[in-house]
Structures are given as C-alpha cells and as structure tokens.
N, CA, C and O atoms as a GROMACS GRO file, in nm:
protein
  480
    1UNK      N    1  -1.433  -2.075  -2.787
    1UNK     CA    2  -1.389  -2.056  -2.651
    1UNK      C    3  -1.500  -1.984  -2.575
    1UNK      O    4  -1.543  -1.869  -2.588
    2UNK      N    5  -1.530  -2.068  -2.505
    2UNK     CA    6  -1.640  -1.984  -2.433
    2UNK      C    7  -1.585  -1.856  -2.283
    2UNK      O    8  -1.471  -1.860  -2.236
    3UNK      N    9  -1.704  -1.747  -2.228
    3UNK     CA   10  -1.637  -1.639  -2.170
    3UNK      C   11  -1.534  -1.657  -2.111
    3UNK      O   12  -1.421  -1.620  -2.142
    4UNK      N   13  -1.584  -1.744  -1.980
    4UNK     CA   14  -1.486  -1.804  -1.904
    4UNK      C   15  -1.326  -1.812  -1.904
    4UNK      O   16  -1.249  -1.762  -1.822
    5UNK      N   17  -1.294  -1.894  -2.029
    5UNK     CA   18  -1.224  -1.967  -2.105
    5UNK      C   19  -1.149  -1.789  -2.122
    5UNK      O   20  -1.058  -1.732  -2.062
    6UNK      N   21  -1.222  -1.757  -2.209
    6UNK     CA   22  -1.152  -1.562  -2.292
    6UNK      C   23  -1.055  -1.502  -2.156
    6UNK      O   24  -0.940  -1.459  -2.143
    7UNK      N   25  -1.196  -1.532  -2.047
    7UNK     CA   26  -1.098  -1.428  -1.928
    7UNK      C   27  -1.015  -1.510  -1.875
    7UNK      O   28  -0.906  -1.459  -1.850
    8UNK      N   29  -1.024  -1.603  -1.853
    8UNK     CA   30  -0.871  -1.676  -1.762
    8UNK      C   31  -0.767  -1.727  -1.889
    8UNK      O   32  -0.660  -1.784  -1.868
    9UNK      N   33  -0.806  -1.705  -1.985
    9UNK     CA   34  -0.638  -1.725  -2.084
    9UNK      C   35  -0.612  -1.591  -2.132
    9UNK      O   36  -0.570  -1.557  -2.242
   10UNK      N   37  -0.652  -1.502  -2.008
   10UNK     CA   38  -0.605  -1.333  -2.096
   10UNK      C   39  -0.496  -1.285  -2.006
   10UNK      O   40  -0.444  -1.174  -2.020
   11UNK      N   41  -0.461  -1.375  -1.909
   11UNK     CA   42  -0.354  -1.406  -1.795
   11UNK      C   43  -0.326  -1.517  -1.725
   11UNK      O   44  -0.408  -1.608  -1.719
   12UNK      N   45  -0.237  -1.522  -1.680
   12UNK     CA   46  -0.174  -1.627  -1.574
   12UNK      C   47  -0.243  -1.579  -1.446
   12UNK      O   48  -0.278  -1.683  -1.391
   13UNK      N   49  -0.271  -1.503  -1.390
   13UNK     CA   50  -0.313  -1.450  -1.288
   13UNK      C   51  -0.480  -1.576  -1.245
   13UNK      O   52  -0.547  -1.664  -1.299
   14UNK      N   53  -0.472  -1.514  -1.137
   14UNK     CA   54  -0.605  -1.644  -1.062
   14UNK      C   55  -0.712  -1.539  -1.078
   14UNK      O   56  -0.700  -1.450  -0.994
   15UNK      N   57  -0.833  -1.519  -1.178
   15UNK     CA   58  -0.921  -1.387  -1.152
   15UNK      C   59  -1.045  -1.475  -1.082
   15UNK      O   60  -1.082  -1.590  -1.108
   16UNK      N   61  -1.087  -1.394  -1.000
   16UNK     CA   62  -1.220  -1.420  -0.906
   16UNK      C   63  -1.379  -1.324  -0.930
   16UNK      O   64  -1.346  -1.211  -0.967
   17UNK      N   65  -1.488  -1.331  -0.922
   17UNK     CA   66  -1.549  -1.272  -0.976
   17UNK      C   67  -1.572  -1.236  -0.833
   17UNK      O   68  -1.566  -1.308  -0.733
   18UNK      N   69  -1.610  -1.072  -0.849
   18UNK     CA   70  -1.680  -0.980  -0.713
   18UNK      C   71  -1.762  -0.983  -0.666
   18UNK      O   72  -1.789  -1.025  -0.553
   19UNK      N   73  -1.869  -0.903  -0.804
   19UNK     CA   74  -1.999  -0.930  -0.726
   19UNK      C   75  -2.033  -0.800  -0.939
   19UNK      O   76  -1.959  -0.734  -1.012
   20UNK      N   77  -2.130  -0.824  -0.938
   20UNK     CA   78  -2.208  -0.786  -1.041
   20UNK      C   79  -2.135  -0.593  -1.062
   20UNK      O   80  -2.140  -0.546  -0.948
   21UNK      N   81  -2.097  -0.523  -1.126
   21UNK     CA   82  -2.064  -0.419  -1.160
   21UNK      C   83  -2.183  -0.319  -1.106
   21UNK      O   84  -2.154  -0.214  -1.050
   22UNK      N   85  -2.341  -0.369  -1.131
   22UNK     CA   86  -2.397  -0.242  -1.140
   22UNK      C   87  -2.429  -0.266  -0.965
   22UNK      O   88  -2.536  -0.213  -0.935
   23UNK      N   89  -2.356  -0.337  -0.841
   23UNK     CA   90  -2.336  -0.353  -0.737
   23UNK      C   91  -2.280  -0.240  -0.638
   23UNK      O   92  -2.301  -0.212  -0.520
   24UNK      N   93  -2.216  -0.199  -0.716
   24UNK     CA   94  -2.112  -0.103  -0.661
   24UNK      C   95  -2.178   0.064  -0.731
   24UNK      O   96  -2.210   0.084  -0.849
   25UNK      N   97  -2.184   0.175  -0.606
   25UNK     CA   98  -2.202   0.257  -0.653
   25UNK      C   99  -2.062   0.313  -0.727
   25UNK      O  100  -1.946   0.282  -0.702
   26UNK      N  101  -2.121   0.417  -0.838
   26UNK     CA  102  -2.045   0.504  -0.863
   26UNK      C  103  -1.944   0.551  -0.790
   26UNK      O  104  -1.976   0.551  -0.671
   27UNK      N  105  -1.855   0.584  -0.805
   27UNK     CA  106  -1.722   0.634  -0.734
   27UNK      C  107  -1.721   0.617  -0.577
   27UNK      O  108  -1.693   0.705  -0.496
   28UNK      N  109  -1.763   0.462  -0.545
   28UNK     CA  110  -1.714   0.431  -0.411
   28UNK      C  111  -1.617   0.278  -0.396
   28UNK      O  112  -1.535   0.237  -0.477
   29UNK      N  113  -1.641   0.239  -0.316
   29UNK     CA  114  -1.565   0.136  -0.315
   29UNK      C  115  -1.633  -0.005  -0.236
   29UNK      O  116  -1.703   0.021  -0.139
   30UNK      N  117  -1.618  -0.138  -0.269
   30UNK     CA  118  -1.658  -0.218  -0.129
   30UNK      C  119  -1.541  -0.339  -0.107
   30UNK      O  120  -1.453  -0.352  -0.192
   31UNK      N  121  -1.546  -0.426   0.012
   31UNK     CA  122  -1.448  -0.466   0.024
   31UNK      C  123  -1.479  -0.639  -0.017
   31UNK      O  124  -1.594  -0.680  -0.031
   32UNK      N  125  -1.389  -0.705  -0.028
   32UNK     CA  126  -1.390  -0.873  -0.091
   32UNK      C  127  -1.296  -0.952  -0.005
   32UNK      O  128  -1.185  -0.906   0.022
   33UNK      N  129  -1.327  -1.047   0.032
   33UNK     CA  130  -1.209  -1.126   0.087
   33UNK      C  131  -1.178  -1.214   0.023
   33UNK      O  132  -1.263  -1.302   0.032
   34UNK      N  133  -1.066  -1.250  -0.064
   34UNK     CA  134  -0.948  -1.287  -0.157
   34UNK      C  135  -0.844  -1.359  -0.104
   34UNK      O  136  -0.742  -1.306  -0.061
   35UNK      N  137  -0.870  -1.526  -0.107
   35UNK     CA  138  -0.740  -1.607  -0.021
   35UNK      C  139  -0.732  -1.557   0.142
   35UNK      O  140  -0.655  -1.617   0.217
   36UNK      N  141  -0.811  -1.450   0.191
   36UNK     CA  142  -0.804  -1.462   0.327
   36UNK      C  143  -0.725  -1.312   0.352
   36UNK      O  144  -0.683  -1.278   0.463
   37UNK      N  145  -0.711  -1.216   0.209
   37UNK     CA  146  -0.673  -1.061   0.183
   37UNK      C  147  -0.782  -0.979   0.168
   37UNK      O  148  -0.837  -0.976   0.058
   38UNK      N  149  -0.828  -0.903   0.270
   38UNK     CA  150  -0.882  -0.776   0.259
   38UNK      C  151  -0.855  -0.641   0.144
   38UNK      O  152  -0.789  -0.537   0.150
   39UNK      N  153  -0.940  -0.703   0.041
   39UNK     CA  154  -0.920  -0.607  -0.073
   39UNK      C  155  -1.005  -0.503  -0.124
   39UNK      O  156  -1.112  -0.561  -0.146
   40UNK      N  157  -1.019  -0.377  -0.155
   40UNK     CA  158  -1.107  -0.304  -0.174
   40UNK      C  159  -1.122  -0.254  -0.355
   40UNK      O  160  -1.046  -0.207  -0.440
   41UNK      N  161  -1.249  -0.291  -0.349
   41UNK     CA  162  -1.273  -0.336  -0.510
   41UNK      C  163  -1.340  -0.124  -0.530
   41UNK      O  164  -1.430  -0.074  -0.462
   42UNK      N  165  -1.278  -0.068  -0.611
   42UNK     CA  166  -1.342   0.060  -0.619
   42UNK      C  167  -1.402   0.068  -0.797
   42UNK      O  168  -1.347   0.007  -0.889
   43UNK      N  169  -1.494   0.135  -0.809
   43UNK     CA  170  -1.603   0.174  -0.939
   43UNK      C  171  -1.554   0.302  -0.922
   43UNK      O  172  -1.544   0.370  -0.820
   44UNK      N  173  -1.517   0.331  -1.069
   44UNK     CA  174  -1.502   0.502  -1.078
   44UNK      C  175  -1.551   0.559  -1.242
   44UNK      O  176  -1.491   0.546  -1.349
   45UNK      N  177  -1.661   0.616  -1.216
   45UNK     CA  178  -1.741   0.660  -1.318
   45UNK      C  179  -1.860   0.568  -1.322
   45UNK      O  180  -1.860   0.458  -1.267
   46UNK      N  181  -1.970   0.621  -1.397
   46UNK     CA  182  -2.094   0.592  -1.439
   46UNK      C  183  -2.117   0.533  -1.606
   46UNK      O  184  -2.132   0.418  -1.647
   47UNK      N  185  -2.114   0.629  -1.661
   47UNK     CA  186  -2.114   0.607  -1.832
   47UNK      C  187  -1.992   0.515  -1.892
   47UNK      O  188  -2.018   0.442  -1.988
   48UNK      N  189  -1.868   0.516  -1.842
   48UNK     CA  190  -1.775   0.374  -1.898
   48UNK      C  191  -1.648   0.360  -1.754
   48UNK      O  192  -1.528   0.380  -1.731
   49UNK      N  193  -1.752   0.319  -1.698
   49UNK     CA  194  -1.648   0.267  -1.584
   49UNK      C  195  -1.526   0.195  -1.598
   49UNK      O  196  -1.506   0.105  -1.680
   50UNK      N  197  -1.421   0.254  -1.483
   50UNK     CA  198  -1.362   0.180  -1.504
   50UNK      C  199  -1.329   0.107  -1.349
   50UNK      O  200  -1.336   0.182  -1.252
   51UNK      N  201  -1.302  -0.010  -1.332
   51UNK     CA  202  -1.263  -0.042  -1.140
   51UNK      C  203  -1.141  -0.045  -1.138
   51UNK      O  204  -1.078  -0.027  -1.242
   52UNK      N  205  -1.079  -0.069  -1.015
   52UNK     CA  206  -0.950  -0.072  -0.920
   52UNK      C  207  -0.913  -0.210  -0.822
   52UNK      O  208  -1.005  -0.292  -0.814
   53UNK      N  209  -0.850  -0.227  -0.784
   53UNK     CA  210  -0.857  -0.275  -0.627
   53UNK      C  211  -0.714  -0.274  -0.590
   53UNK      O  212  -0.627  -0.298  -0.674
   54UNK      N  213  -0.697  -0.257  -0.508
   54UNK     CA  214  -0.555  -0.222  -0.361
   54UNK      C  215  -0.637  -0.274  -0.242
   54UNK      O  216  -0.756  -0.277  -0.208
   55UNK      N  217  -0.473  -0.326  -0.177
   55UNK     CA  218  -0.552  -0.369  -0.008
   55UNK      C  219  -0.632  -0.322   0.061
   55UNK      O  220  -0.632  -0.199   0.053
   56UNK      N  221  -0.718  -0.370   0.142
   56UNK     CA  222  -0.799  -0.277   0.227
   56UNK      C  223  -0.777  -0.248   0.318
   56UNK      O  224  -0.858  -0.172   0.371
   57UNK      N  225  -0.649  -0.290   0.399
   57UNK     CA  226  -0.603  -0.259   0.531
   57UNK      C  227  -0.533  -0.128   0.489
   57UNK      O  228  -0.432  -0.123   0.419
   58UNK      N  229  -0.607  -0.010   0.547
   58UNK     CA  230  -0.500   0.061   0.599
   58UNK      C  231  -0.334   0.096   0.645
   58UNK      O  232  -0.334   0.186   0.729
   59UNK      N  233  -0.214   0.054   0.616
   59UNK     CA  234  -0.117   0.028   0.709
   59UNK      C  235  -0.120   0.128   0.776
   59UNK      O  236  -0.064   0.076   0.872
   60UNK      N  237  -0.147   0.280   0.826
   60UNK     CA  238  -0.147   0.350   0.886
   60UNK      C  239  -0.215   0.310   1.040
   60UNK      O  240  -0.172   0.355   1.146
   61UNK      N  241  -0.283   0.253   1.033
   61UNK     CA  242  -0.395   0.227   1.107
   61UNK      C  243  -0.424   0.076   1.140
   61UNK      O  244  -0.485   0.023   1.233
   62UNK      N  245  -0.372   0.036   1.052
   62UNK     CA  246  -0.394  -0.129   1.075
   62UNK      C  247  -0.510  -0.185   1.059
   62UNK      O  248  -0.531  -0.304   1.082
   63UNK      N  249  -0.625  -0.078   1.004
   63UNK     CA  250  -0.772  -0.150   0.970
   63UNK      C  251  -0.818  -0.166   0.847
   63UNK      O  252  -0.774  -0.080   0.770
   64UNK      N  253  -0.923  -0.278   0.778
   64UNK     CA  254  -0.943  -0.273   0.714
   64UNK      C  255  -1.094  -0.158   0.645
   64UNK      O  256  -1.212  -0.180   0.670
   65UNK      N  257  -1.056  -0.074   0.583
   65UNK     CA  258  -1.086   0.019   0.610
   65UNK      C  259  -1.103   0.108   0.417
   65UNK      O  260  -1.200   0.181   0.396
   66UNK      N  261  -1.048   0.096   0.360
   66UNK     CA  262  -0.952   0.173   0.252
   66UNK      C  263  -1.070   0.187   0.191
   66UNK      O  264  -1.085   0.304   0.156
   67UNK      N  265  -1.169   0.112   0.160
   67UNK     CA  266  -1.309   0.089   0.037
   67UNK      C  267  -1.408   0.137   0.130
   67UNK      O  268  -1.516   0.107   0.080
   68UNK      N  269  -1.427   0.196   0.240
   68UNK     CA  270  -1.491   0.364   0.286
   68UNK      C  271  -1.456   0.431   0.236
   68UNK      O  272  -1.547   0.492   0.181
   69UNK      N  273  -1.330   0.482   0.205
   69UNK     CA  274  -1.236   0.609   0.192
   69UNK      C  275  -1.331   0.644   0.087
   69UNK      O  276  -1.408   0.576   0.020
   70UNK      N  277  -1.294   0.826   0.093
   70UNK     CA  278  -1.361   0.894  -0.029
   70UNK      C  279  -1.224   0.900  -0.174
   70UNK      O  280  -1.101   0.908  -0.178
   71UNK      N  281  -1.335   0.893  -0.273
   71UNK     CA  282  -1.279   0.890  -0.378
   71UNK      C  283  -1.239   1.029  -0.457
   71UNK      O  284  -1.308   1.129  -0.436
   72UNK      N  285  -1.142   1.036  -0.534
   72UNK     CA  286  -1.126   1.174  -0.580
   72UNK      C  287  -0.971   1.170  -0.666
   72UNK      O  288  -0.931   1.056  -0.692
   73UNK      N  289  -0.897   1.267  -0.705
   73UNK     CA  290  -0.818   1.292  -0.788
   73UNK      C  291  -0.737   1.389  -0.726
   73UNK      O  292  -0.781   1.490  -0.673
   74UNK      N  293  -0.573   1.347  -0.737
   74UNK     CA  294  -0.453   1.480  -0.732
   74UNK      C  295  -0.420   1.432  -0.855
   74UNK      O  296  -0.388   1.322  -0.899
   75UNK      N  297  -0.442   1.583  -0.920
   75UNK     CA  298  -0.359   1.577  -1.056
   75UNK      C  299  -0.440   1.451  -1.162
   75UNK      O  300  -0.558   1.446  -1.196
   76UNK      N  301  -0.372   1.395  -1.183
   76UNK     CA  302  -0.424   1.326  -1.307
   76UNK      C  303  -0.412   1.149  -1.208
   76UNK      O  304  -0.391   1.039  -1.260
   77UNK      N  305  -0.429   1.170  -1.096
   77UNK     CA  306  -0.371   1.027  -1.002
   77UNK      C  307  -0.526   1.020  -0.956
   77UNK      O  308  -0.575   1.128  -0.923
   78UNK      N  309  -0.644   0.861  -0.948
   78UNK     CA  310  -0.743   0.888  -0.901
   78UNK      C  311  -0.698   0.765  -0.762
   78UNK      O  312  -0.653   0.651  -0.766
   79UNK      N  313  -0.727   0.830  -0.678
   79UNK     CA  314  -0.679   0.819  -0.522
   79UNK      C  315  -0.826   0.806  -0.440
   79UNK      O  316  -0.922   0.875  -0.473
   80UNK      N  317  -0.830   0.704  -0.327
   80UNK     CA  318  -0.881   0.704  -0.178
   80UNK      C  319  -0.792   0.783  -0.115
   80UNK      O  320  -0.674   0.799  -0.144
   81UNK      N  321  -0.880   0.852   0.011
   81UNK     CA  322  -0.837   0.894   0.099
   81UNK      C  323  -0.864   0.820   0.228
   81UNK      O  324  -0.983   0.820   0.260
   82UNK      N  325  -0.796   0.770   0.296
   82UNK     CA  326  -0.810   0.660   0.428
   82UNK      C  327  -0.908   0.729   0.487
   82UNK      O  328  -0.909   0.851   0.479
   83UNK      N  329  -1.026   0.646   0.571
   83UNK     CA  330  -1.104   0.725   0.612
   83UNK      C  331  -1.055   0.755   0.808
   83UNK      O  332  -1.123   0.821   0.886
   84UNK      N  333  -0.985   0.717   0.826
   84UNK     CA  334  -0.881   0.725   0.970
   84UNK      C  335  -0.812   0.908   0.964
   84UNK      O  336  -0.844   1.020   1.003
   85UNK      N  337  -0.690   0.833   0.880
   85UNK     CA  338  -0.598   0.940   0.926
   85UNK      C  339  -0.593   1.023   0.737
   85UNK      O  340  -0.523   1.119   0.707
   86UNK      N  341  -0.678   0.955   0.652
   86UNK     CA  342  -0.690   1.073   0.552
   86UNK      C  343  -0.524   1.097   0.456
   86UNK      O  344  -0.492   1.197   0.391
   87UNK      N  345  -0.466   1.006   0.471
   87UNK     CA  346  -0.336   0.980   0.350
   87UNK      C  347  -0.429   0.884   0.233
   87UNK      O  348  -0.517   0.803   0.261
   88UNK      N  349  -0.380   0.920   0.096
   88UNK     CA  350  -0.441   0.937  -0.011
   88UNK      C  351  -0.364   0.800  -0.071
   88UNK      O  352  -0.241   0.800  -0.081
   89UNK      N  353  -0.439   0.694  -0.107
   89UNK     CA  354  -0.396   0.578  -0.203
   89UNK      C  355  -0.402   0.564  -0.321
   89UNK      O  356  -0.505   0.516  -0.368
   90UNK      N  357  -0.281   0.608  -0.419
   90UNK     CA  358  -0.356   0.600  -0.579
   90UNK      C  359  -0.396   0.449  -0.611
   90UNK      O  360  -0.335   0.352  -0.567
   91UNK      N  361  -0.527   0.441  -0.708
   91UNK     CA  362  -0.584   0.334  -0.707
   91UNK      C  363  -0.551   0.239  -0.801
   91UNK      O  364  -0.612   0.132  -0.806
   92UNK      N  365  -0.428   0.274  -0.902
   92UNK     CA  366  -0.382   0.205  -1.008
   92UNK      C  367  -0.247   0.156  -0.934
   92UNK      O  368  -0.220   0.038  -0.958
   93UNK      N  369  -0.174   0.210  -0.866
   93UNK     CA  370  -0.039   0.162  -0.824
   93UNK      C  371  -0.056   0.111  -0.681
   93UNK      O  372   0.008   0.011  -0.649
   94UNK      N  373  -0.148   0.178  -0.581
   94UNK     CA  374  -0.120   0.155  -0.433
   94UNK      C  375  -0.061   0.249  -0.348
   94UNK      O  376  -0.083   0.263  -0.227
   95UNK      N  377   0.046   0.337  -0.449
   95UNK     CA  378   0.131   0.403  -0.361
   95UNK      C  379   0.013   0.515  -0.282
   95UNK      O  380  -0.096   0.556  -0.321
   96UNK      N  381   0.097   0.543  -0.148
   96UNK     CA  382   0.070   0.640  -0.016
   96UNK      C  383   0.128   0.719  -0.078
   96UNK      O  384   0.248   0.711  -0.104
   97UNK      N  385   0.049   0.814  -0.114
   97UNK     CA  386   0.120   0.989  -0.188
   97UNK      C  387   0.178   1.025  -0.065
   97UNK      O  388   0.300   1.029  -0.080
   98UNK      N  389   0.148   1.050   0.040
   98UNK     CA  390   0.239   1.124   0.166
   98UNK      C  391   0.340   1.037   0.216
   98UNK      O  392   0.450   1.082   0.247
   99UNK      N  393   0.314   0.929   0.225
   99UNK     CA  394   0.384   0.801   0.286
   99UNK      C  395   0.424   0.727   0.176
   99UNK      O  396   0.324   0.657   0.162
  100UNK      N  397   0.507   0.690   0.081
  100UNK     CA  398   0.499   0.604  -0.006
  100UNK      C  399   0.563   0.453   0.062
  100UNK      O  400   0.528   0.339   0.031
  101UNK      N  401   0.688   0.502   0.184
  101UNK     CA  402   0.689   0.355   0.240
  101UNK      C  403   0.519   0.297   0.305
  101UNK      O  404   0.538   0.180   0.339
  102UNK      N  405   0.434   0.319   0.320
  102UNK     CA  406   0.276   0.307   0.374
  102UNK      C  407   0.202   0.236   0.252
  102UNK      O  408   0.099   0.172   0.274
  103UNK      N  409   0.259   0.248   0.112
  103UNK     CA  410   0.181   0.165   0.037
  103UNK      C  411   0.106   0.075   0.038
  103UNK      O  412   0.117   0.008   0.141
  104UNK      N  413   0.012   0.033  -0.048
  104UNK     CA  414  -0.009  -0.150  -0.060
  104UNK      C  415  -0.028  -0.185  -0.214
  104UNK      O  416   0.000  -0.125  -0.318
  105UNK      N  417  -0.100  -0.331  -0.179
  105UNK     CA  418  -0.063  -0.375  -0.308
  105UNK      C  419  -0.238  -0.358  -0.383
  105UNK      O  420  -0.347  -0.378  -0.328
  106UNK      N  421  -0.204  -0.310  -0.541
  106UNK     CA  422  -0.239  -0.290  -0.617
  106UNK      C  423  -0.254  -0.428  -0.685
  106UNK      O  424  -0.154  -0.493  -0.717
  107UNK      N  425  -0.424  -0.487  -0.714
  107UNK     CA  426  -0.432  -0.565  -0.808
  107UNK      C  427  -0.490  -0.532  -0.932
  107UNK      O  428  -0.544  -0.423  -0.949
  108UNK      N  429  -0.483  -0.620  -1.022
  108UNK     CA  430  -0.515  -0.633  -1.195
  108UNK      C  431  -0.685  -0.647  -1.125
  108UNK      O  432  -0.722  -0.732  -1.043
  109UNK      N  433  -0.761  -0.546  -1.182
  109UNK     CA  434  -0.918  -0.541  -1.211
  109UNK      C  435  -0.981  -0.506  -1.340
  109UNK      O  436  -0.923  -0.430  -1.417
  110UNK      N  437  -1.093  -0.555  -1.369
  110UNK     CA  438  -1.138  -0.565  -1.489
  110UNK      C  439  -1.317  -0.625  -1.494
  110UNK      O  440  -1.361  -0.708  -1.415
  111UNK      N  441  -1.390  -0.564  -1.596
  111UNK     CA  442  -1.521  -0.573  -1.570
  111UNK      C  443  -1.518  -0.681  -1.680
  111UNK      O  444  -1.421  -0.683  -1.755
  112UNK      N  445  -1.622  -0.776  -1.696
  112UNK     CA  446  -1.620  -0.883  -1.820
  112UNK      C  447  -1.735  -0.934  -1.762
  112UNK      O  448  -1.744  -0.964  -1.643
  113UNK      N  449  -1.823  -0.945  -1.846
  113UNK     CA  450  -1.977  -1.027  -1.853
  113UNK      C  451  -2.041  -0.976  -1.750
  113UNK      O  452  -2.098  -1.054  -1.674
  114UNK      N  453  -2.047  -0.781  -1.716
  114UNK     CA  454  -2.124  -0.734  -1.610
  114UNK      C  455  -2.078  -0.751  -1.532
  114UNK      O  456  -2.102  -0.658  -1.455
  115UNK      N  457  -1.977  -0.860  -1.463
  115UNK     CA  458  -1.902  -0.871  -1.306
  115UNK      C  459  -1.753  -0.792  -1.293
  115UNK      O  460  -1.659  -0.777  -1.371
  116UNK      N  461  -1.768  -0.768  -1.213
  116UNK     CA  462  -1.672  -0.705  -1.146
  116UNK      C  463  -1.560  -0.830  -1.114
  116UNK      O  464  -1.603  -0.935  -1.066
  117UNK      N  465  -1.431  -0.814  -1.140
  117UNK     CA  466  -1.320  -0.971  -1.195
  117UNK      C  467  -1.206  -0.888  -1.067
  117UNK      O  468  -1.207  -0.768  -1.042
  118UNK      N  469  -1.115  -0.992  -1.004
  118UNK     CA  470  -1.020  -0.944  -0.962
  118UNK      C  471  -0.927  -1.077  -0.966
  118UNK      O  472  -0.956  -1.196  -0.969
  119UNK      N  473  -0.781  -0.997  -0.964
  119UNK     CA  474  -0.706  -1.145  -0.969
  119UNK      C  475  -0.574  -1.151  -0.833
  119UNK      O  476  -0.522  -1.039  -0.832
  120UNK      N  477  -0.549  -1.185  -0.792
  120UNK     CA  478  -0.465  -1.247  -0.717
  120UNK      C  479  -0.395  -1.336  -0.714
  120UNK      O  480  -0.329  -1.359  -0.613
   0.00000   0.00000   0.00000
C-alpha cells in the first residue's frame, strides 16, 4: 500500500494536504481554504509537533481571522486568542472558553510524509 493509500484508508474523512510542515512557524498558525471554509491550520511545538485546525472565521467578529491569533495555554487547554476581541479558542475541540455558544468547528489534523494533512 503505498503512502497515499495508508493516509486515506486511516479514515472515511476527505484529508487534503496544506502545505509542507516545516511551512508553518512554530506555535503560529496560517489559514487554507477547504471546499470554500476558512480554516486555520496551527503548528504547536518545534521538537515533535503536533498541528490543529478550527475555523478561521471568528464568530465574534465575523472575520476570518483566528490563524493570527496568539497561541498559548489555560490550564492544560492549548488555545488561540482572537486577534479582534481576544476570546480564547481551544484548538482540539473549537470551543470559545468565554463564549462557548461562539464556538467553531474543530477538524481531524495530522502530519504524514512532512505535510501538513487536514480533513473535511
């Protein structure tokens, strides 16, 4: 079975490739357009990274915006902070720690053959 083949029978999910892993700095984020969805692909760590991605629109704000935000941690949750109005997105679930009706959606990310993979 060749790579390809490994990563798309490791789900049902549609995975898309990003853009190369060592693309993305360290603990920031950039954004992808996905079916015509503003998604923000985030890198967190250096030595065994791991990525993210959640929408990039803001709902606070209505912009796409979220993969500016600065990166960082409450508690054991590693979160954006909108770079607008500064409500905090955890990057594994989506949820708005202050707002949780404000959420978005959280996709399946994953690094495989150096690229940065997202699925939708």
């Amino acid at each position: 079975m060749n790579a390809m083949n490994e990563l798309n029978s490791a789900s049902a999910d549609n995975w898309t490739a990003i853009c190369p892993l060592a693309d993305i700095v360290p603990d920031t984020g950039v954004c992808a357009l996905l079916g015509g969805r503003h998604v923000a692909v985030f890198r967190i760590g250096d030595a065994a990274p791991r990525v993210y991605a959640i929408d990039n629109v803001d709902p606070n704000a209505g912009a796409s915006v979220l993969s500016r935000g600065l990166v960082g941690s409450i508690g054991e949750r590693v979160v954006v902070a909108s770079p607008i109005y500064k409500q905090h997105f955890d990057l594994a679930s989506g949820e708005c720690i202050e707002a949780p009706e404000h959420s978005v959606s959280a996709w399946p990310a994953r690094v495989f053959g150096g690229m940065v993979w997202v699925a939708i």
